[in-house]
C-alpha positions in Angstrom: 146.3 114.4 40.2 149.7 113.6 40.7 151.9 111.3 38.1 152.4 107.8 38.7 155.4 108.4 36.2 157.1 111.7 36.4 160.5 111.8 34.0 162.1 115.1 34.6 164.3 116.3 31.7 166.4 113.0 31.5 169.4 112.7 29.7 171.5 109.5 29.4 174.4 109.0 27.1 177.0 105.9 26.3 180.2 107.5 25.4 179.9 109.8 22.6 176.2 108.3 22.0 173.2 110.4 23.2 170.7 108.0 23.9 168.0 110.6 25.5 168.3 114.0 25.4 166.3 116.1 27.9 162.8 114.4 27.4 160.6 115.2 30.1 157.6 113.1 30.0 154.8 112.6 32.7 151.8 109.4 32.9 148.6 110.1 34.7 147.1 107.2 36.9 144.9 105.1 34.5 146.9 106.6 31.4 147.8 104.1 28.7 151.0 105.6 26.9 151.7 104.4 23.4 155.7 105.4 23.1 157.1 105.5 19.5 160.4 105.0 18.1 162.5 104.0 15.5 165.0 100.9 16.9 167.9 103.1 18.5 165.2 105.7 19.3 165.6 106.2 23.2 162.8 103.7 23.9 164.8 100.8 25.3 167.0 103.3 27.3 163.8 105.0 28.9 162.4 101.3 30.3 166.1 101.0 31.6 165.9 103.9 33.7 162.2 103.5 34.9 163.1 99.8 36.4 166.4 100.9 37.9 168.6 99.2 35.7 170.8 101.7 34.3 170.6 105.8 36.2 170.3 108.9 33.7 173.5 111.1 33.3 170.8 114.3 34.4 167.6 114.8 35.2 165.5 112.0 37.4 162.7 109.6 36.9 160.3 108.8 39.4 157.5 106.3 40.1 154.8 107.7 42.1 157.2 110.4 43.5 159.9 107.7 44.7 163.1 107.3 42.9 163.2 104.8 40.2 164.8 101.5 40.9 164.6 101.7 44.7 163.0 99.4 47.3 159.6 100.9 46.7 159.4 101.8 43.6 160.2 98.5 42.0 157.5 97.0 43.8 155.0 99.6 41.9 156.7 98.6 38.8 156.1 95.6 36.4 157.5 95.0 33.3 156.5 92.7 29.9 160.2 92.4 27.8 160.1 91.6 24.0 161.0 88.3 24.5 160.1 86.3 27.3 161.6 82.8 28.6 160.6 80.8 31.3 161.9 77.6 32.8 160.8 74.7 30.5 160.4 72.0 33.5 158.3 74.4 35.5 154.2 74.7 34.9 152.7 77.9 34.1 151.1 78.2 37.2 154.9 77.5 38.9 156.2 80.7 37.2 152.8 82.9 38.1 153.6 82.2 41.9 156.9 82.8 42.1 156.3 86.3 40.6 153.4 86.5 43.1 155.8 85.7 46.0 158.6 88.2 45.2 155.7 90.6 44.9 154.5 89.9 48.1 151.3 89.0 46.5 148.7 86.2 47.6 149.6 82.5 45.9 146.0 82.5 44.7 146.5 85.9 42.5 148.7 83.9 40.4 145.7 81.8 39.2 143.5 84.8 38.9 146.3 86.2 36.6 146.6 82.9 34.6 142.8 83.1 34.4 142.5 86.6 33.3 145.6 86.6 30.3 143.3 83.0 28.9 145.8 80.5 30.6 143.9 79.0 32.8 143.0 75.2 31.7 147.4 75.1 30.4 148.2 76.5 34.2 149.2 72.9 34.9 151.1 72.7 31.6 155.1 73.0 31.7 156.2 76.1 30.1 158.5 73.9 27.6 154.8 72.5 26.2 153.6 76.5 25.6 153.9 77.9 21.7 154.9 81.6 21.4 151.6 83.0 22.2 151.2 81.1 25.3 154.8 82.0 26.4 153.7 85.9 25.6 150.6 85.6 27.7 152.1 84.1 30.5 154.8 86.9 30.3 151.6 89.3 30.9 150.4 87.4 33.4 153.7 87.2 35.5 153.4 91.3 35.0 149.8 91.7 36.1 149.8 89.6 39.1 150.4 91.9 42.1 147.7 94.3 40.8 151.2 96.8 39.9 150.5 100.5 39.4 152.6 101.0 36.1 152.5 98.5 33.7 155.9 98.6 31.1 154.9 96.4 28.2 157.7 96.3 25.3 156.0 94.8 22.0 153.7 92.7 24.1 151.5 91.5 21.9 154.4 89.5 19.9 153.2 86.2 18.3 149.8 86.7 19.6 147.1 86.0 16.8 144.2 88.4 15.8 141.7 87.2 18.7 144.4 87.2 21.5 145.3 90.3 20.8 142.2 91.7 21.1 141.7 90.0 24.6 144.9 91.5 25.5 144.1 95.3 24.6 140.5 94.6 26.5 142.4 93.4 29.4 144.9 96.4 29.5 142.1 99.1 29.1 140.7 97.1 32.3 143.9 97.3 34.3 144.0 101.2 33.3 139.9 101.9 34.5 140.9 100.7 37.7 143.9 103.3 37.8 146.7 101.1 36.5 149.3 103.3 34.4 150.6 102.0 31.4 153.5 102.8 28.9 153.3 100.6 25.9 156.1 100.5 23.4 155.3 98.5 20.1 155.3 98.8 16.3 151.7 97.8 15.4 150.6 101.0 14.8 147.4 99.9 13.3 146.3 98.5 16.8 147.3 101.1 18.9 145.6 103.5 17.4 142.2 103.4 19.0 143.8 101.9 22.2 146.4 104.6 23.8 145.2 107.6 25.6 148.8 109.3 24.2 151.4 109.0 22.2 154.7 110.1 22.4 157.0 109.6 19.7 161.3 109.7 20.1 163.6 110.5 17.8 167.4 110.2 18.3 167.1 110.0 21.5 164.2 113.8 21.9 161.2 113.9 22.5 159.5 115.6 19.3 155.9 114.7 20.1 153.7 113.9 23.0 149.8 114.3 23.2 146.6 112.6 22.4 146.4 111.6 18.7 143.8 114.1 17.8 146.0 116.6 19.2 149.1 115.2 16.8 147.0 115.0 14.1 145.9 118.3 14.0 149.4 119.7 14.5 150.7 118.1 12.1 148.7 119.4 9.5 148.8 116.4 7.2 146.7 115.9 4.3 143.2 114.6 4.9 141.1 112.2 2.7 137.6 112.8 1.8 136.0 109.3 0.9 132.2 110.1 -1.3 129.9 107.4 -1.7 127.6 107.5 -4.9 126.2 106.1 -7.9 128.8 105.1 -10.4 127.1 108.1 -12.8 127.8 110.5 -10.2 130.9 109.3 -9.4 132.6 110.0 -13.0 131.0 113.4 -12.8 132.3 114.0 -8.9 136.1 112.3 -10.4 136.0 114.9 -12.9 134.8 118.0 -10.7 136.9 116.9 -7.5 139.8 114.9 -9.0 141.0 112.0 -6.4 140.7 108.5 -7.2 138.0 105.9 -8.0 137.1 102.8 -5.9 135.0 100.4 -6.7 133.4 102.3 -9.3 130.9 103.8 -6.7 133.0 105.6 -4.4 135.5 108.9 -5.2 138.4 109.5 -2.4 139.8 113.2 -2.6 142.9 114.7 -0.5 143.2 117.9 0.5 145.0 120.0 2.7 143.4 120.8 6.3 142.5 124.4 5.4 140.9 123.2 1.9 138.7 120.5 4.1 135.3 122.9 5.1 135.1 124.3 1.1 135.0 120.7 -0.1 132.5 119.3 2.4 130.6 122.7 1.2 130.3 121.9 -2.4 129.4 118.4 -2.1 126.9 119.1 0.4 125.4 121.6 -2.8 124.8 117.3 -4.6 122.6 115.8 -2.2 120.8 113.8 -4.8 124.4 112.5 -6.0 125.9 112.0 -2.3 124.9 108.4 -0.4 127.8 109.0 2.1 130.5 110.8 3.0 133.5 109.8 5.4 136.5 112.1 6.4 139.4 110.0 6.9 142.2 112.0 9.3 145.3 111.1 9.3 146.4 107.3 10.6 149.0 107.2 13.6 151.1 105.5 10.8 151.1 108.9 9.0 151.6 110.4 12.1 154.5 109.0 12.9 156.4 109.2 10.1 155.9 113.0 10.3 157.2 113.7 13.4 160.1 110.7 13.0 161.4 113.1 10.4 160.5 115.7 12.3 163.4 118.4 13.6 165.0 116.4 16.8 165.7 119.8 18.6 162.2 120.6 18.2 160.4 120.8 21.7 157.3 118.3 21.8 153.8 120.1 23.0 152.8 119.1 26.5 
């Protein structure tokens, strides 16, 4: 299956500041790509290139084998800023449309779109009536509606609350069943953890990891927690036997190294009248991250 985004060893620089460095980096059709960075990372500079705003010094980026920024591709191509701002004086549904039209999409997606990101009943609203979270999903909407093959989405769910959020991941793991490409840039960590099919994290501009989070995880070779559920009894003599830390009286959590994971599990599966439960805990994203963000920058990420 060929890539709907193919980024072929792209460097870009601003004077004497490297702002990629040769990252190659390829998303599958239906792929939802969680990219990582601190601010001044690459991130930014990547979307840049993608859209056609800015061209890379060397290397190329293309979007379903066309150039990026040309004719075609931009019209493969949507893209969710940060921060979005819309006319005050026009309605939701206004905006939708004229984002439809420049597409060269039907008038009547833009109310499917407005229907789909929870707009629907404000459609008729002006955008100057329309709190943060309204502005943010109308932003997705104006970025769905064309049914695009790549979605760029840069800290999209901004000002969102709990619930919307949710709506939003469900609607983006829809858009990617049906073979829409996504590369997602945010710093919620926590909620792109179960979401993204990847992750690839920069750092000063390289690319020191890409690869499903199990993958990472296991590279990374990160400690590991081992939470044991028990009797409060049992759980002094586990505290004492294992080390750790207590919670909640009833519970012991140990760490341990990878390697030292199997000979643990071993000896408390020796206590089955003492065990009620036992959960390993891998390492988050969150820990994952902050691994490879110190990680060596000339280091080549796994493909």
């Amino acid at each position: 299956m060929s890539a709907s985004v193919d980024i072929r060893s792209v460097s870009k620089s601003f004077g004497d500041v490297h702002a990629l460095d040769g990252v190659s980096l390829a998303i599958a059709p239906g792929e939802t790509l969680a990219l990582l960075g601190h601010n001044g990372a690459g991130k930014t500079t990547l979307f840049r290139i993608l859209l056609g705003f800015i061209e890379p010094n060397s290397g190329e980026a293309l979007i379903d084998g066309l150039k990026a920024g040309c004719r075609q591709a931009r019209r493969l191509i949507s893209y969710l800023p940060e921060n979005v701002a819309f006319p005050k004086t026009l309605t939701g549904r206004e905006v939708v449309a004229f984002y439809a039209q420049l597409k060269g999409a039907a008038a009547s997606e833009a109310n499917a779109a407005l229907e789909q990101v929870g707009l629907g009943e404000a459609a008729s609203r002006r955008c100057g009536t329309y709190s943060k979270g309204m502005r943010q999903r109308l932003g997705l909407a104006q970025a769905i509606v064309g049914n695009p093959r790549i979605l760029l989405l840069d800290e999209p769910t901004s000002g969102l609350d709990p619930l919307s959020r949710n709506d939003f991941y469900q609607l983006i793991a829809g858009l990617a069943e049906q073979g829409t490409s996504v590369l997602l840039s945010s710093h919620g960590l926590s909620e792109l953890e179960a979401r993204a099919s990847r992750v690839a994290i920069l750092r000063q501009g390289h690319l020191v990891a890409d690869g499903p989070l199990a993958m990472l995880q296991r590279d990374a070779r990160l400690p590991i927690r081992i939470r044991v559920k028990t009797k409060p009894a049992d759980a002094e003599t586990l505290h004492r036997e294992f080390g750790g830390r207590r919670i909640n009286g009833a519970s012991v959590e140990v760490t341990c190294e990878p390697d030292e994971k199997m000979a643990i599990l071993a000896a408390l599966h020796q206590r089955p009248g003492a065990i009620a439960d036992i959960e390993v805990i891998p390492p988050s994203l969150d820990e994952v991250y902050r691994h490879y963000s110190r990680a060596n920058p000339d280091k080549e990420a796994r493909s």
